[in-house]
N, C-alpha and C positions, 0 to 999 in steps of 0.2 A: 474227121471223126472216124474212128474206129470200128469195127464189130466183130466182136469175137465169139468162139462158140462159147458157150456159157454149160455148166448144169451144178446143181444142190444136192447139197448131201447133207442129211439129218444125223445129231447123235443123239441119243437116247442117255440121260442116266438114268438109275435107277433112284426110286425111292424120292424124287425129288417133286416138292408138295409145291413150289412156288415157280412159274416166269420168271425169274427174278430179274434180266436183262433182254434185251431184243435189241436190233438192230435191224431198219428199216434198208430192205434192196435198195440199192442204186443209191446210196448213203454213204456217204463215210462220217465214221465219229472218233474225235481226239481220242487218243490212247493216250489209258493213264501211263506215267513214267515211272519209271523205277530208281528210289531215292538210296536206299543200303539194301545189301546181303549180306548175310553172313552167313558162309557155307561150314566154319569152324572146321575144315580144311588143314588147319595148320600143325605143325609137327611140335613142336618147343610153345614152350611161353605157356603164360595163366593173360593171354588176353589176344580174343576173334577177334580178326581187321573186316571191316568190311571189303569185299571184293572192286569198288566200285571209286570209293573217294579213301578210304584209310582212315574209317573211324572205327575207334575201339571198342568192345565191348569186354569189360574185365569180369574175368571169372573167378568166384571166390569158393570159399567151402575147401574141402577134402577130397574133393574129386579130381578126375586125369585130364590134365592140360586138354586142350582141345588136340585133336588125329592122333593121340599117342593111344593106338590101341583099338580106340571105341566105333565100330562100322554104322556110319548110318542109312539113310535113307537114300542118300547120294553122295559118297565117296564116306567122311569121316562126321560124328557127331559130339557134342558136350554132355560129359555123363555129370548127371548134380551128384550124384551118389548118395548116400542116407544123410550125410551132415545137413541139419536144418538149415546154416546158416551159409547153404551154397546160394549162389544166386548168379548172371549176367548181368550184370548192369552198366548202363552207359553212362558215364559221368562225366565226359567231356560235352563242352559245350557241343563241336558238332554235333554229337550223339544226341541230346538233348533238343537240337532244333531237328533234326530226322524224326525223333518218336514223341516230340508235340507237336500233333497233326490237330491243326486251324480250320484246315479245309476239307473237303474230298479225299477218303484214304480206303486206300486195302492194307491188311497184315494177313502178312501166309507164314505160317511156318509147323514144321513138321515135329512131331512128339512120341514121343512112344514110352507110356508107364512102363517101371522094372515091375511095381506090385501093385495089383487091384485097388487098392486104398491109398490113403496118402498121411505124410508125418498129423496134419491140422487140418479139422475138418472145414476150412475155410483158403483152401487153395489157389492163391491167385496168378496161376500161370502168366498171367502178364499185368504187369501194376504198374500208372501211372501215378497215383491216386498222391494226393496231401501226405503232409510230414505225420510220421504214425500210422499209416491206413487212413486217412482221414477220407469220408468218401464224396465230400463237396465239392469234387473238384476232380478231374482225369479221367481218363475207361481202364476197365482193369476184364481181365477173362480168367473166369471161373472155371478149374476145369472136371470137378466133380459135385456129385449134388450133396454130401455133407448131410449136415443134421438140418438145413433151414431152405426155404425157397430162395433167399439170396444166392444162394453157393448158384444158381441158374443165372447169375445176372451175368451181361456180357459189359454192356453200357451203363454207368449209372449217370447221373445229371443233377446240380442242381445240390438239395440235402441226401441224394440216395433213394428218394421216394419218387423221381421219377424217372423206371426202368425202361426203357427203352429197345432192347434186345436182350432176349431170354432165348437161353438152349435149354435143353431139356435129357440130353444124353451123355450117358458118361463116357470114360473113354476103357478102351479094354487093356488089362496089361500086355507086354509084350507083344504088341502091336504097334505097327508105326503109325499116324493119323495125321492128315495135314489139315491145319485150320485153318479158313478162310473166311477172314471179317470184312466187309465191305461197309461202309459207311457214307452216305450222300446227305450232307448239311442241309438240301430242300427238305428232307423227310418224309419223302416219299417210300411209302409201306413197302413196293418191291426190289429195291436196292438196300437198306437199311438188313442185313442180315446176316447169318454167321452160318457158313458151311462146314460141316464134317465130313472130310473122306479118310477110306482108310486104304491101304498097300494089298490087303486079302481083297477085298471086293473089285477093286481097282475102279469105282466107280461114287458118285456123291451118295452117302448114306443118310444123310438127317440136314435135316435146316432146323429156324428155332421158331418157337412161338412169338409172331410179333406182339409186342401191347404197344404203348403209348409212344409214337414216333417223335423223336428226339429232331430237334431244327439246329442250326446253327453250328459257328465253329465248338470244339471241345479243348478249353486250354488249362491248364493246370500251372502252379505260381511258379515264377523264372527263378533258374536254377538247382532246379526237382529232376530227376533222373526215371526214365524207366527202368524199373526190374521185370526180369524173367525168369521162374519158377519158386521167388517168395513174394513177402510183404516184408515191407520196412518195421512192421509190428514190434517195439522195444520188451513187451512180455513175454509174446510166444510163436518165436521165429515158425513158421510154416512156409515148410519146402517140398518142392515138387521132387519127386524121388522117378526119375526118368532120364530119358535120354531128349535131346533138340538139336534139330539138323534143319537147315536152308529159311533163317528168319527173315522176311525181306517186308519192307517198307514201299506202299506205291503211291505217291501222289494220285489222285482221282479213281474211280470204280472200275475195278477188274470187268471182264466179260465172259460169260461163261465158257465162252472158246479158252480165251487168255486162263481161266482158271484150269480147264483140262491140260494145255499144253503145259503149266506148271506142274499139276500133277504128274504125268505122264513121262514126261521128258525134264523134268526141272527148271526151278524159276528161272536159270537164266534163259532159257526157251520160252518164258514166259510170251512173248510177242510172236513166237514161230521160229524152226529151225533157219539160218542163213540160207542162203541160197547166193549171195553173191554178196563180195566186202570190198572196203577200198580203204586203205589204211595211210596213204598219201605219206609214206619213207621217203623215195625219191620223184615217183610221177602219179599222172593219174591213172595207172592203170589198176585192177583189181584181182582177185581170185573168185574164183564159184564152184558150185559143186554140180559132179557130171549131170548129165543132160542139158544144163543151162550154160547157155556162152553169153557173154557181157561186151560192151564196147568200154574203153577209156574212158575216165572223169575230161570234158571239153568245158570253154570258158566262153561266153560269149557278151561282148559288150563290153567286158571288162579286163585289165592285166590281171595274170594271176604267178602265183609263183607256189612248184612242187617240195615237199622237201622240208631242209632247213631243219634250225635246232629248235624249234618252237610248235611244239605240238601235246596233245592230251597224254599229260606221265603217269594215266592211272595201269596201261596195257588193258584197258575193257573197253569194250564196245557200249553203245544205253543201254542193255539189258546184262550187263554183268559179265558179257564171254569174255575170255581172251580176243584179244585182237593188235597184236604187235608186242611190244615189251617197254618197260617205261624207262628206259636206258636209248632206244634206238627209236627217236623223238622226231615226227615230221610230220605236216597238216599242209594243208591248199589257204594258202592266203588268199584273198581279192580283195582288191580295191580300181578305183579308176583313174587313172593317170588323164592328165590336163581338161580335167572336169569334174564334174560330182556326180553321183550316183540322182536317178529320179527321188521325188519328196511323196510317191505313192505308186501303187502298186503297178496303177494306168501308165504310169510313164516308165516303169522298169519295160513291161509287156512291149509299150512302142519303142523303148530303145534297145531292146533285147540282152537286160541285163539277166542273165542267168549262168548256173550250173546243168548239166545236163547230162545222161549216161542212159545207157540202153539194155535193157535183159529180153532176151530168148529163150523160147523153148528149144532144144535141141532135136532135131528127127519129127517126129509124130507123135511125140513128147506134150503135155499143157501142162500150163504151172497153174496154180491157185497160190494168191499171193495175200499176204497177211499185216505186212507193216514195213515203213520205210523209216529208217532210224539215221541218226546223225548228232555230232555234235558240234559246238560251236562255242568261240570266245570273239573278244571285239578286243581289236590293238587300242583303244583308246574311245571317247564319248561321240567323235567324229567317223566313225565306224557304220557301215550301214548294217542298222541293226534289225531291220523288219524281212523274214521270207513268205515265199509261198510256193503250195508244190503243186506243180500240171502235170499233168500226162496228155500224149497221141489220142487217145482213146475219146478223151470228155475234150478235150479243145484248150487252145491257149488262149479264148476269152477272160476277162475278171470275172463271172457269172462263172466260169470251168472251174474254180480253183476246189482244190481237194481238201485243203489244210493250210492255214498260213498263224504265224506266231511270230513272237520277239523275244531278242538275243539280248539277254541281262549281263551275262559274266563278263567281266572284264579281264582282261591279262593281266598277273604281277608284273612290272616293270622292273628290269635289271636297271645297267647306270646307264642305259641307250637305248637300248631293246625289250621287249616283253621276253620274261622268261616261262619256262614252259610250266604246269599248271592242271588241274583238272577243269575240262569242258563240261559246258552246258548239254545235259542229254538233252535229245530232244526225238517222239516216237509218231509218226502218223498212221494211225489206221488204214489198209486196204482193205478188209473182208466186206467191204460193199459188192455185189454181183459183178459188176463191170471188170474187178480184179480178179475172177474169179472162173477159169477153163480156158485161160489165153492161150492159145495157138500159135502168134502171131507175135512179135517180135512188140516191145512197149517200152516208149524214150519218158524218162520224169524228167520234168526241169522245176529246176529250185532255184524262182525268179526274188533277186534283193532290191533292196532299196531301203532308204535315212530319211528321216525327217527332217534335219538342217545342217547335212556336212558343209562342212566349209574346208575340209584339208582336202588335198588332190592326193595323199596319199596313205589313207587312214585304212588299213585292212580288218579285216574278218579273215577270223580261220577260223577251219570245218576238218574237221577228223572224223574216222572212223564210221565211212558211211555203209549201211546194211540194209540191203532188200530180203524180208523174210519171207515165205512160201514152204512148199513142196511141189517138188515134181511128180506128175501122174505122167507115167508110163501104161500106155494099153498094155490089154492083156492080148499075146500071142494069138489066140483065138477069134477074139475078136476084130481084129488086122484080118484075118482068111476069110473069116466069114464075110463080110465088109466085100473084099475082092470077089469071091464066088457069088453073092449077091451081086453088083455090078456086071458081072458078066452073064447073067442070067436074064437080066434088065427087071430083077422085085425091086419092087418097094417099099424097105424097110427099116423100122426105126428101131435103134440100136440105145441101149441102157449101159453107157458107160460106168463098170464098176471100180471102187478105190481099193488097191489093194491093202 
């Protein structure tokens, strides 16, 4: 085991009435994933891909294709323009299993009103709700308060009459505002909430008033589409008259970290800036950015193979970045030749089936690391489908483990081979202490193992794997002071600042 130097660093927002999340030192806690974005980025067309899988969201109305023109929040946005009967909607079925969220969900996405008011005093910036508006059924977000105290409801449940999540502030024109709905099915009071930040303050301005905490999944009837900036209303179309930039979808609750870094830097920064990638074209080797140097992707216990035409065709990493191109296609198989993988996690550890790679600080450099990301498919049902991730630091005990999960996706099969596909994301939290002021050089391994293979030569493949962080570089001062104390022989303690 390890020991590194450690230290905390506190962020303050402003105006911000609730804890809503914590995270206990020496912890780590699943990070939610991220399901669609849609950065509306694109130049041509009347319909936003998501960045991640290629689902559509069509955009209707009288307004300008999505980037022709409209700047937003980050890079280009979707202007509804005055026609009421503009709207986003997702009407393909993927689209439709992305924004009926069953379980643990965040929605972030960025707004900005042209005018103070809006076409109908009943503004449903986000509607899942029943055929008509009907509101027994889906969540929908109000984005002004109108004539009635509905126009406050965030969540409704049930007939409508039990609200759930209530905001309470409007939004300003001509401001860009990013909203941040979290929702946890236990119903627990300080997760269950809606954030408002805006682009002027650069900081969270408003939460909502909780009332009656809503339990359980929230599903509305198969084949119902999300809209974003009307209601399906056959009388009196009400449309949001504004701009929307970086919509994204996350399986389970954001963290307040996670919600800054979206704000600040954008949801695909949602998890933390890169710090080092491995996008397995031809080897295991990777790229990082200065101060940090990386070792090769190694294999141990098991065959692997670099490369190849079978690899993740979205070009993104789990959190949405670029990371390769979906034309120049190549992932790390493993499987194990003339045996089978262990039936638990205790027999990978003693047979030493893992993946493994190594990040440094560079110089006098510490990183503070934020998330380890990766994706994953399985060549067939024989496929070792369960991981777990170690690190140097906490130990390669089953007691050490950081995070472990299982690998659903399977590969399209060509007439022989799997063809290539979009992977399974998959994100593990660091921001537990122990990840946090490393000095000192830190190996993950990402130990597999199957429940009952029986093929000697069943692969898994892993693409696009990402250790997120930033590097702290001391400040020049603090380096001489440090020496000239040493040579003086004081004794003193030093308050490493973050630039």
């Amino acid at each position: 085991m390890k020991t590194h130097l450690t230290h905390r660093v506190c962020i303050l927002f402003a105006a911000v009435a609730l804890a809503i999340w914590s995270i206990t030192s020496g912890t780590s806690v699943r990070a939610a994933s991220l399901e669609a974005l849609w950065g509306f980025d694109e130049t041509s067309g009347t319909t936003a891909f998501d960045e991640t899988n290629a689902i559509g969201l069509v955009l209707g109305g009288n307004s300008l294709p999505p980037g022709q023109g409209v700047v937003g929040q980050f890079g280009y946005a979707y202007d509804f323009g005055t026609d009421p009967n503009a709207r986003a909607e997702g009407t393909s079925a993927a689209s439709q299993a992305v924004t009926n969220q069953t379980g643990d969900f965040t929605i972030l996405t960025w707004i900005n009103p042209t005018a103070g008011d809006f076409t109908g005093p009943n503004v449903r910036f986000i509607d899942t709700s029943g055929v008509n508006g009907a509101i027994d059924a889906g969540y929908r977000l109000f984005t002004d308060s109108g004539a009635n105290s509905d126009n406050f409801r965030f969540l409704g449940v049930g007939t409508g009459g039990n609200t759930s999540i209530i905001h309470s502030r409007d939004l300003t024109a001509g401001q860009w505002t990013l909203l941040a709905i979290r929702y946890d099915t236990d119903g627990t009071a300080t997760s269950n909430v809606l954030y408002s930040t805006d682009s002027v303050n650069s900081a969270f301005i408003g939460t909502n008033a909780q009332s009656t905490a809503a339990t359980g999944p929230i599903t509305y009837g198969p084949g119902e589409s999300a809209n974003f900036g009307t209601t399906d209303s056959p009388t009196a179309p009400q449309s949001f008259n504004g701009l929307m930039d970086q919509t994204a979808f996350f399986k389970g609750v954001l963290t307040d970290r996670q919600l800054s870094n979206a704000f600040n830097l954008g949801a695909e920064n949602t998890f933390g800036l890169a710090l080092a990638n491995y996008d397995f074209e031809s080897d295991g080797s990777g790229s990082s950015v200065a101060g940090v140097s990386t070792t090769p992707v190694t294999v141990s216990g098991t065959t692997s193979s670099f490369g190849g035409a079978v690899g993740d065709n979205t070009g993104r990493d789990a959190s949405g970045r670029v990371l390769g191109t979906t034309s120049d296609l190549g992932s790390l198989g493993v499987s194990r030749i003339g045996g089978v993988l262990g039936n638990s996690l205790a027999d990978a550890i003693t047979a030493e089936d893992y993946l493994s790679l190594t990040i440094s600080p560079d110089g006098s450099n510490t990183l503070d690391l934020e998330s380890f990301m990766f994706k994953a498919a399985l060549r067939s049902n024989n496929s070792p489908e369960h991981w777990a991730l170690f690190s140097d630091i906490d130990g390669f005990d089953v007691s050490d483990v950081i995070d472990q999960g299982t690998i659903t996706t399977l590969l399209v099969d060509g007439s022989s081979t799997a063809v290539p596909g979009p992977f399974e994301p998959f994100v593990i939290d660091l921001t537990a202490s122990t990840f946090q002021g490393l000095s000192e050089s830190v190996e993950f391994r990402l130990y597999l193992w199957g429940d009952s293979m029986t093929g000697t030569n069943s692969l898994t493949r892993f693409d696009k794997f990402t250790i997120n962080g930033q590097v702290v570089v001391p400040e020049p001062g603090s380096i001489t002071l440090f020496a000239v104390a040493g040579l003086m022989g004081l004794g003193l303690t030093l308050l490493r600042r973050r630039r």
